[in-house]
matplotlib code that plots the C-alpha trace (Angstrom):
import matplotlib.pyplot as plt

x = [164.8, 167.5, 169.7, 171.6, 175.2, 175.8, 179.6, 180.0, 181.3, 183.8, 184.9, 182.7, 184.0, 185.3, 188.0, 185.2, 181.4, 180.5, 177.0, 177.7, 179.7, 176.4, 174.3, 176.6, 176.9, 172.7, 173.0, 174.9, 172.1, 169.1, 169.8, 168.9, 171.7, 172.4, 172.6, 168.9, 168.5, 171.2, 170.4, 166.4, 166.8, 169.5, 167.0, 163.6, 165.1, 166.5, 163.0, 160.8, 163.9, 161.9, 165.6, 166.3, 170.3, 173.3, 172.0, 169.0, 171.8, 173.9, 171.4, 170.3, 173.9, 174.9, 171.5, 172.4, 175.7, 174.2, 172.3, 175.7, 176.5, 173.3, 174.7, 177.6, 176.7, 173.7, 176.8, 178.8, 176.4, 175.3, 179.2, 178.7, 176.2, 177.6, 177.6, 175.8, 175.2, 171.6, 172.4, 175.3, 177.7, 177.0, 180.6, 180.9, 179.7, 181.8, 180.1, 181.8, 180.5, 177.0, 177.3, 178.8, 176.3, 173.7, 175.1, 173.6, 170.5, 168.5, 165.8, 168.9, 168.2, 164.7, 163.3, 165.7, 167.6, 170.8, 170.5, 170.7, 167.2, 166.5, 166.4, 169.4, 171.3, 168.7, 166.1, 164.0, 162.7, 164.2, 161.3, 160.9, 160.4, 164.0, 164.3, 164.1, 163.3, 161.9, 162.0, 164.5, 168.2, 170.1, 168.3, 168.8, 172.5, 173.2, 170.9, 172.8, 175.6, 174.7, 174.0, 177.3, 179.1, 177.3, 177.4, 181.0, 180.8, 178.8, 181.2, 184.4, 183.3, 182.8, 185.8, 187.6, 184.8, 186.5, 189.9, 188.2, 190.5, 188.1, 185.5, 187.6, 188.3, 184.8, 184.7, 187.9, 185.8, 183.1, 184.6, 186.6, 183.3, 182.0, 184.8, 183.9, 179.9, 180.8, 183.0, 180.6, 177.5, 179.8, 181.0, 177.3, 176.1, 179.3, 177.6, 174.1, 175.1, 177.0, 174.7, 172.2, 169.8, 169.7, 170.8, 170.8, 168.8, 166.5, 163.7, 166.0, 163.2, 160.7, 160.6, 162.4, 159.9, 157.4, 160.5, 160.5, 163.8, 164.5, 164.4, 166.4, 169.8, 169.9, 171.3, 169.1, 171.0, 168.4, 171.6, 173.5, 176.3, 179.0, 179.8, 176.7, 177.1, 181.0, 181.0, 180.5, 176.7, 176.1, 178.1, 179.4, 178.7, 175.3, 175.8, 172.9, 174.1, 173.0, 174.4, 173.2, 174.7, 174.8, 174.2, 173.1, 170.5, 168.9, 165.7, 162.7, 158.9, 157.5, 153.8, 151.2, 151.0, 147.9, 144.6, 142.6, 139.0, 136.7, 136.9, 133.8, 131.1, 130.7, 134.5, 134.0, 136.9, 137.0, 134.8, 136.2, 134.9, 136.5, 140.4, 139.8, 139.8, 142.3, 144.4, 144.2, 144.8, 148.3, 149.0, 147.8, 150.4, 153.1, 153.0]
y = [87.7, 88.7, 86.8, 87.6, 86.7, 87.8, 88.8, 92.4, 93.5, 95.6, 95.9, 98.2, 97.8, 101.7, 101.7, 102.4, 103.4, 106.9, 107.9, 111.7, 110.7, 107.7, 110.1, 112.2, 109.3, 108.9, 111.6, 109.6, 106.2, 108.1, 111.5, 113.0, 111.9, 108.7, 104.9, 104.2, 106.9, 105.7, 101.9, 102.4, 104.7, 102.3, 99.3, 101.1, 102.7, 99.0, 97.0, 99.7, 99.8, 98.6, 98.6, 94.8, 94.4, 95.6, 99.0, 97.5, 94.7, 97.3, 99.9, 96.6, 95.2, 98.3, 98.9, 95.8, 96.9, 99.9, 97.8, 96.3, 100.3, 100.2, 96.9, 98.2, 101.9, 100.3, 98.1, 100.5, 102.9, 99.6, 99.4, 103.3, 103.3, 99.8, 101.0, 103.9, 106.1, 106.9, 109.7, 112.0, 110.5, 112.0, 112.6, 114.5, 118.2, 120.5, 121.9, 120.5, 116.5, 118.3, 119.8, 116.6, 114.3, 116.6, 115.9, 112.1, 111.3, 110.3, 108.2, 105.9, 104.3, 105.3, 104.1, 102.1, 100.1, 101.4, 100.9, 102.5, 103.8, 104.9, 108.6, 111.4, 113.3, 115.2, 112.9, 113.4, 110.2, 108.8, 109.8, 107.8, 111.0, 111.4, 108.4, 109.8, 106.9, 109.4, 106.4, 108.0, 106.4, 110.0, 112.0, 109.2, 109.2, 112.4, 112.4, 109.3, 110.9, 113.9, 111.5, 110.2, 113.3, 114.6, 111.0, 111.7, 115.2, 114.6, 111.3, 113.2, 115.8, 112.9, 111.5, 115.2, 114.7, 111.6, 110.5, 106.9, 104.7, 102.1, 104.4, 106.1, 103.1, 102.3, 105.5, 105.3, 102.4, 104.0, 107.0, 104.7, 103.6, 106.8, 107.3, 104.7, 105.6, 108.7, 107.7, 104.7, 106.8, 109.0, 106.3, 105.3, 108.8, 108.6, 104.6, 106.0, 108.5, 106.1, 103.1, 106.4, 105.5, 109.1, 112.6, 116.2, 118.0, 115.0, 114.2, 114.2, 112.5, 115.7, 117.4, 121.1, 122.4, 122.6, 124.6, 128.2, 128.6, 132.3, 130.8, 127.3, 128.7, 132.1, 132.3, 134.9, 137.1, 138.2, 138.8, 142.3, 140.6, 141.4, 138.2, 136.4, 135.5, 135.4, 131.5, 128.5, 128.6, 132.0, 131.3, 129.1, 126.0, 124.4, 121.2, 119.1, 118.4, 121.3, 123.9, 126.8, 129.5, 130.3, 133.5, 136.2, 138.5, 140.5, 139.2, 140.9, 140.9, 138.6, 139.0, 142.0, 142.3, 139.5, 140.8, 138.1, 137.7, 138.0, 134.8, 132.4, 134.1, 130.8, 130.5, 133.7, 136.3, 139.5, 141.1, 143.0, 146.3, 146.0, 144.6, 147.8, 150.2, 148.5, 148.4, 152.7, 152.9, 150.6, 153.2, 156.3, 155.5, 155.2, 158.4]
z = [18.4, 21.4, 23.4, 26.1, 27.4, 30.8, 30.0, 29.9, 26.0, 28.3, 31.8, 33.9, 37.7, 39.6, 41.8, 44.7, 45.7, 44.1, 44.3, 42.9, 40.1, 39.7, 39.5, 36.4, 35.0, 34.4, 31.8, 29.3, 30.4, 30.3, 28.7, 25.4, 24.0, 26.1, 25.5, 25.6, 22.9, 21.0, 21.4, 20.9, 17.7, 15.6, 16.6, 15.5, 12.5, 11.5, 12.1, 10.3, 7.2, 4.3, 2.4, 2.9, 2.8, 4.0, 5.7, 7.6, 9.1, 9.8, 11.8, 13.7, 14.8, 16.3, 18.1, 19.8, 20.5, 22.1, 24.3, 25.6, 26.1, 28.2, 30.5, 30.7, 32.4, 34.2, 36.1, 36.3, 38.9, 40.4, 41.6, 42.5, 44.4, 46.3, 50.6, 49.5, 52.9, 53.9, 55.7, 56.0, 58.7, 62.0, 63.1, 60.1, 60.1, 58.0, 55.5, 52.7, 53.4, 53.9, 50.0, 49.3, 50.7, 48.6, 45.6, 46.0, 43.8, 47.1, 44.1, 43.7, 47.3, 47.8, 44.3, 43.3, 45.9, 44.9, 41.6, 37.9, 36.2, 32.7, 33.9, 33.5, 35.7, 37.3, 37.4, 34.2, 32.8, 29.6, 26.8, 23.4, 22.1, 22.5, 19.6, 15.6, 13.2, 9.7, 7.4, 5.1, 5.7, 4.4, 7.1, 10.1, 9.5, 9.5, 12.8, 14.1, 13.3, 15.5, 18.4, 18.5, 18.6, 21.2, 23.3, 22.6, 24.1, 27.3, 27.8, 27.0, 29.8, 32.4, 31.9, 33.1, 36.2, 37.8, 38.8, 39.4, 37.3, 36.8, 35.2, 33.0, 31.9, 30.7, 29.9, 27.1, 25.6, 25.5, 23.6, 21.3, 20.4, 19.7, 17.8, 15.3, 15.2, 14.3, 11.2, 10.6, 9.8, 7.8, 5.8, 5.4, 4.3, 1.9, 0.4, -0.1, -1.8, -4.2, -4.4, -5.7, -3.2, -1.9, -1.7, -1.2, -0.4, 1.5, 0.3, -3.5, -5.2, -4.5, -7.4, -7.6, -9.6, -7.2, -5.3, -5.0, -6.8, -5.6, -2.4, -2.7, -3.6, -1.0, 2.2, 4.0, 6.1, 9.2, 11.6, 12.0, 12.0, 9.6, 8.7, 9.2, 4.9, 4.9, 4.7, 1.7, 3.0, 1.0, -2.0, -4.4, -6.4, -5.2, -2.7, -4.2, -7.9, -10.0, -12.0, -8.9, -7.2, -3.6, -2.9, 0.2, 0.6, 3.7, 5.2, 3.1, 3.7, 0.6, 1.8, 3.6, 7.2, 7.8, 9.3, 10.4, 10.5, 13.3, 15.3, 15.7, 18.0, 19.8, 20.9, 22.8, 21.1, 22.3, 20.2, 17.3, 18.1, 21.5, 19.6, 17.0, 20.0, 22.3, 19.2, 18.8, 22.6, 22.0, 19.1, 21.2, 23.9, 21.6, 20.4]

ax = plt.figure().add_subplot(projection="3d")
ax.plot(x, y, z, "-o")
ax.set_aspect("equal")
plt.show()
């Protein structure tokens, strides 16, 4: 169950109309990484937690934050886009209002009547598939985590795009905020880990022995680069409990070259025969 206060959690009001800088501002609304992700994700992770208690609460109070996020950016393009031109001003030619009038995302008065939609910068529609909810609380985090850092990023580059006082306003909040995701989902990676719930590697309850061990504890090094395995990833003490080594080794073949067989007659393949010789021609003109 929702409600709804029509009080903004933080100011969202720019000095003055903006349509280019409304249509930046999309990215961090209905981006990848933007507020509907962010807000969509903490909610369906939170209603599909079987894990009754403090982390379920948690994943659903700050989806409905995020959804104040979303109110908040939605109100602040509205204000952008207020006296929005529908055409470049006629008295106007210079070159540099005609670049700047293309700049406008024209869907913002054609589609939308001057308003925000769940769509980024350039106009792609916001996806669900943009939204990870795996089930298992150690790998969400560390994604959540992720999707706060780069909110962060894209918000942090916004704020160097305007000199609108009233946006990067918002805009501080908004990276405050950010701010504390970040270290929330750490700290909740950090509580898992101690309540024993889960670990690393994820899923920890899969049993190593059905692991390859030669493979679990080596860094393979498929780079020419000289220090591709000069880093804690290639040796060391294990990160997932155990008494293991990290170690490095080049990238090897473990397994023949495959040869498949000839492909169902009634899928039309080219016909072996045909592949054998095209195959000696390929070989022929290399030599």
């Amino acid at each position: 169950m929702f409600t709804h206060t029509h009080a903004l959690q933080y100011e969202a009001k720019p000095d003055g109309p903006d349509p280019d800088f409304a249509r930046k501002l999309q990215e961090i609304l209905g981006g990848q990484w933007g507020e509907m992700t962010v807000a969509m994700q903490y909610l369906l992770q939170g209603w599909n937690c079987r894990l009754p208690g403090k982390y379920k609460d948690m994943l659903l109070a700050i989806g409905t934050e995020e959804l104040a996020h979303v109110e908040m950016i939605v109100t602040m393009i509205d204000r952008l886009l207020d006296h929005v031109p529908l055409k470049p001003d006629a008295a106007d030619r210079t070159k540099e209002a005609a670049a700047g009038y293309g700049q406008h995302n024209p869907q913002h008065a054609i589609v939308n009547g001057a308003g925000a939609y769940f769509r980024d910068s350039m106009g792609l529609p916001w996806s669900g598939g943009y939204v990870t909810a795996s089930g298992n609380l150690m790998a969400d985090f560390h994604y959540n985590a992720t999707a706060e850092m780069q909110g962060r990023l894209q918000a942090a580059r916004l704020f160097n795009m305007t000199d609108d006082h009233g946006v990067k306003d918002m805009l501080r909040f908004n990276l405050a905020r950010d701010h504390m995701h970040q270290m929330q989902w750490l700290a909740a990676i950090e509580e898992l880990k101690s309540d024993g719930i889960e670990g690393i590697p994820v899923p920890e309850a899969f049993p190593m022995d059905e692991e390859l061990p030669e493979f679990a504890y080596t860094f393979i090094d498929a780079s020419d680069g000289p220090d591709a395995a000069n880093g804690r990833w290639a040796s060391g003490p294990a990160l997932d409990g155990t008494d293991n080594q990290l170690r490095a080794a080049p990238i090897a073949a473990n397994a023949d070259a495959p040869i498949l067989p000839p492909g169902d007659p009634r899928l039309y393949p080219t016909p072996q025969t045909q592949m054998n010789t095209l195959i000696q021609k390929a070989k022929d003109a290399l030599k």
